[in-house]
matplotlib code that plots the C-alpha trace (Angstrom):
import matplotlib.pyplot as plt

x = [18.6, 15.8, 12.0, 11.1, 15.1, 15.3, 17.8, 19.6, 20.9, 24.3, 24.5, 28.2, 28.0, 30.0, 28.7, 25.6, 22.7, 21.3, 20.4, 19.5, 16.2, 15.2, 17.0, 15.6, 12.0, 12.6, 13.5, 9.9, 8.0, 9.9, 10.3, 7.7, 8.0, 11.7, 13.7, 15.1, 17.2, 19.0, 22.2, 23.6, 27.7, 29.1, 33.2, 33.2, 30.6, 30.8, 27.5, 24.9, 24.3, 24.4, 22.3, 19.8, 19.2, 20.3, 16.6, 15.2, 13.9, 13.9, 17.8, 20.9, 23.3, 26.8, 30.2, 33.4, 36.8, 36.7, 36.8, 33.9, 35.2, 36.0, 32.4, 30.9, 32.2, 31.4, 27.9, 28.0, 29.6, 26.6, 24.1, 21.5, 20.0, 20.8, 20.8, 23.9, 22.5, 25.1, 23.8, 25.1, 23.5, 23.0, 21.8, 17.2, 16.4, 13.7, 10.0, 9.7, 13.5, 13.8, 11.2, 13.4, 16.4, 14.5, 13.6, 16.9, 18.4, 16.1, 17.1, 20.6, 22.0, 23.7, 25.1, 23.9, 23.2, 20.4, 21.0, 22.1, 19.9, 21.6, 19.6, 21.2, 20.2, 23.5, 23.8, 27.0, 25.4, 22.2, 24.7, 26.5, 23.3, 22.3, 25.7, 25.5, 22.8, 25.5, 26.4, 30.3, 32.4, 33.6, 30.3, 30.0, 30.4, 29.0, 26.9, 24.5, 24.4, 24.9, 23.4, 25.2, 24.0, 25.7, 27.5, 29.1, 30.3, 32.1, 33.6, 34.9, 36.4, 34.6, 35.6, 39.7, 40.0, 43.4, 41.1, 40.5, 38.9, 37.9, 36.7, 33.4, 35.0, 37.8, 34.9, 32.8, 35.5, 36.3, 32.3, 32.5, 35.5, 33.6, 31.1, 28.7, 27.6, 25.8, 25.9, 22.3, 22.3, 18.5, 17.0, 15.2, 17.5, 18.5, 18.2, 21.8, 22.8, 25.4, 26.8, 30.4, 29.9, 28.4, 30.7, 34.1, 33.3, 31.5, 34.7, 37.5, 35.9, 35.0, 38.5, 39.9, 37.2, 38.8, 42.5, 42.3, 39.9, 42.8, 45.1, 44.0, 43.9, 47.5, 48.0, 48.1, 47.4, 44.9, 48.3, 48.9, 44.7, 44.2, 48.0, 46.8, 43.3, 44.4, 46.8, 44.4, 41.2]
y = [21.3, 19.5, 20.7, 21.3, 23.1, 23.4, 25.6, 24.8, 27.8, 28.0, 30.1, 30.5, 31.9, 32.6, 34.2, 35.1, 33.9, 37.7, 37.3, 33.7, 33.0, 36.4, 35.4, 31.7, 33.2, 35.5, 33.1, 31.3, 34.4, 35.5, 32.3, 30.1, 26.3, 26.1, 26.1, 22.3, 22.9, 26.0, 24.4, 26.7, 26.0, 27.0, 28.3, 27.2, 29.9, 30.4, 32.8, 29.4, 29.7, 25.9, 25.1, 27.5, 25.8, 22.1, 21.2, 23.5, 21.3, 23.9, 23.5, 21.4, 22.3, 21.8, 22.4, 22.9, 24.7, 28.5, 30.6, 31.5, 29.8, 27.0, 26.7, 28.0, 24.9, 22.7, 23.4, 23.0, 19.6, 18.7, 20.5, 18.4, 21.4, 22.0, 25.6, 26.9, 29.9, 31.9, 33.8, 36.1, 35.8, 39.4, 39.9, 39.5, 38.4, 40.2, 38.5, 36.0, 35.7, 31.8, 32.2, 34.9, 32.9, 29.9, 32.3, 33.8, 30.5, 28.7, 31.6, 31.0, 33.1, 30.7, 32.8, 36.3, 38.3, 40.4, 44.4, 46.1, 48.2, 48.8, 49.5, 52.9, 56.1, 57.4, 58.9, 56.9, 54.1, 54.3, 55.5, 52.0, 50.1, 52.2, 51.5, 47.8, 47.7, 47.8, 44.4, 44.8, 42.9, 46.2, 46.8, 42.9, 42.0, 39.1, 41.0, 41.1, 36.9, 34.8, 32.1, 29.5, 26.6, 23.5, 22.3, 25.7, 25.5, 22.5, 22.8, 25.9, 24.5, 26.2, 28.8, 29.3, 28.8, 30.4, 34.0, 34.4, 37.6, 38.7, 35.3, 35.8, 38.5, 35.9, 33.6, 36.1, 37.4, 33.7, 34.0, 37.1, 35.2, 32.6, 34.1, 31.2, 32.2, 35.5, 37.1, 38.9, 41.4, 41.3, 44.2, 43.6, 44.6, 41.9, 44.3, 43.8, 45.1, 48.3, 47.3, 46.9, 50.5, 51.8, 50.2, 51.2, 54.1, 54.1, 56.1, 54.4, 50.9, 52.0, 53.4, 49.7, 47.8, 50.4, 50.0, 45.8, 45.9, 47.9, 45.8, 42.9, 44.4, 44.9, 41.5, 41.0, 37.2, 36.3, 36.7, 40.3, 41.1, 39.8, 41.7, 44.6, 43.9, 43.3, 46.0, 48.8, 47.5]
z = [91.9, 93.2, 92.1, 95.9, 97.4, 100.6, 102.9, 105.3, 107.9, 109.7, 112.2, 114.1, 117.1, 120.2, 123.3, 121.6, 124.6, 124.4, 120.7, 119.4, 120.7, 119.1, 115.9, 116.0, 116.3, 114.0, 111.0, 111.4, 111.6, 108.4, 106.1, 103.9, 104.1, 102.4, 105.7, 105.8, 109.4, 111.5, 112.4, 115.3, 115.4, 118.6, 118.8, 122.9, 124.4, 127.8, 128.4, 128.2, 125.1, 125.1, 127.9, 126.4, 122.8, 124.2, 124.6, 121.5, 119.2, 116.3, 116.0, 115.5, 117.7, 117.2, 118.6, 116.8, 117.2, 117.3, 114.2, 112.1, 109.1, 111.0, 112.8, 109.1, 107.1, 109.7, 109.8, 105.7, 106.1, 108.7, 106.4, 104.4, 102.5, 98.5, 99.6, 102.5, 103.9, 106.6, 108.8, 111.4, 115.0, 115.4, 111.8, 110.6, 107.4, 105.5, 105.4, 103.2, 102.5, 102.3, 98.9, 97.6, 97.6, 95.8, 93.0, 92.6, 92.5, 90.1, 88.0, 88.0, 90.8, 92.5, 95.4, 96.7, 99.5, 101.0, 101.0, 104.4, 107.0, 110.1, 113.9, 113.6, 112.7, 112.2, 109.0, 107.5, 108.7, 106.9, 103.9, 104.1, 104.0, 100.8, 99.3, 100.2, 97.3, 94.8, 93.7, 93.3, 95.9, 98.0, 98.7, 100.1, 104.3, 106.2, 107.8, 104.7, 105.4, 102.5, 100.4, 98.0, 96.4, 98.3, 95.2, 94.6, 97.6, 98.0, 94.5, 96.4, 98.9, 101.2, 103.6, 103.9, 108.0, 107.8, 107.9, 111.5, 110.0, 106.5, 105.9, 104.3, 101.6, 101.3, 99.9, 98.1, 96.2, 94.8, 93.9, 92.2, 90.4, 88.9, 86.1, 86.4, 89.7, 88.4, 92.5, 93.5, 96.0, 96.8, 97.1, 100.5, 103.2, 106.5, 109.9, 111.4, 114.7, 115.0, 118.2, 116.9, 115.9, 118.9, 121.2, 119.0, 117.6, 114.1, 112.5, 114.2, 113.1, 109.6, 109.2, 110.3, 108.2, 105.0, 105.7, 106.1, 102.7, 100.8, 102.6, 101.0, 97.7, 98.1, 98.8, 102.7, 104.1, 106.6, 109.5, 108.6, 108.1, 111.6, 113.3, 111.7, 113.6, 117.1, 116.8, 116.0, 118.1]

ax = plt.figure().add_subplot(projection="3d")
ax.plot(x, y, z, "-o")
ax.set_aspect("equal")
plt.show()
């Protein structure tokens, strides 16, 4: 990796107007001088998102099919950085969380991910976050955002953009399967939004988010995760 790395962020969104300027401000207030570019990757908004960061000179902005893994990989392939950093548009990294990445990197931790803290004070909730600090794959989401080294990612392949959902665990798990990426959970949590929650219910989500996890274990494809999805939300 290059003596001065820098980051570049990826940020897929759709229908997310209410949220990105916050976000966008957000990253410079938080980061130190390693943030090459924030490529935004819209999936076909329709709430003017695009007429909102068209002019904004602090990011690419790029369209793409819908998906997240499609709009993820396609901001990688755009991305000049030697650090991928994905990043959900309702989801605030900690102060100072570009540095952090740098340091973990240079010491071999080639991917990782920042601990949870929801904007909830619901108990299971806060539990969640606490539990997120574990660093075993069932305790990953997309949520927590993600960094890789660009390399590791394109040896990869990148994200599988059959996953219409599950598709950063999809990923992470094939992280966690190579030993050479030594995965950080940093201990610093990301402020991510409970809206899913609060507008589904937080146990009838949960429930869902459990049974597509085991699911998977036993095997399921992206067709049956996402079925299995639309059928029960």
């Amino acid at each position: 990796m290059n003596s001065n790395p820098c980051i570049s962020i990826v940020i897929p969104v759709f229908n997310e107007a209410d949220n990105i300027l916050t976000l966008i401000d957000s990253i410079y207030e938080n980061s130190t001088g390693f943030v090459h570019e924030i490529l935004v990757v819209d999936g076909g908004s329709s709430d003017g998102i695009i007429e909102l960061l068209k002019s904004d000179k602090r990011v690419q902005l790029l369209k793409s099919k819908k998906g997240r893994a499609k709009q993820m990989n396609y901001g990688a392939q755009k991305a000049k950085g030697d650090i991928l950093y994905f990043l959900h548009a309702d989801s605030f990294p900690p102060e100072d969380f570009d540095l952090l990445i740098v340091l973990y990197l240079q010491k071999k931790h080639l991917a990782g991910c920042f601990r949870l803290k929801f904007k909830s004070r619901h108990w299971w909730l806060q539990l969640a976050g606490w539990l997120s600090s574990i660093n075993h794959i069932s305790g990953r989401g997309g949520d927590q955002s993600l960094y890789v080294e660009s390399k590791l990612f394109r040896d990869l392949g990148g994200y599988n953009e059959d996953y219409i959902i599950y598709e950063d665990i999809e990923f992470i798990k094939r992280l966690y399967g190579k030993p050479q990426t030594r995965f950080k959970v940093i201990k610093k949590p990301i402020l991510t939004s409970a809206r899913r929650y609060e507008k589904t219910g937080v146990w009838k989500l949960q429930k869902v988010y459990f049974q597509i996890y085991f699911q998977s274990l036993l095997g399921a494809g992206p067709e049956k995760l996402y079925e299995h999805y639309k059928k029960v939300l």
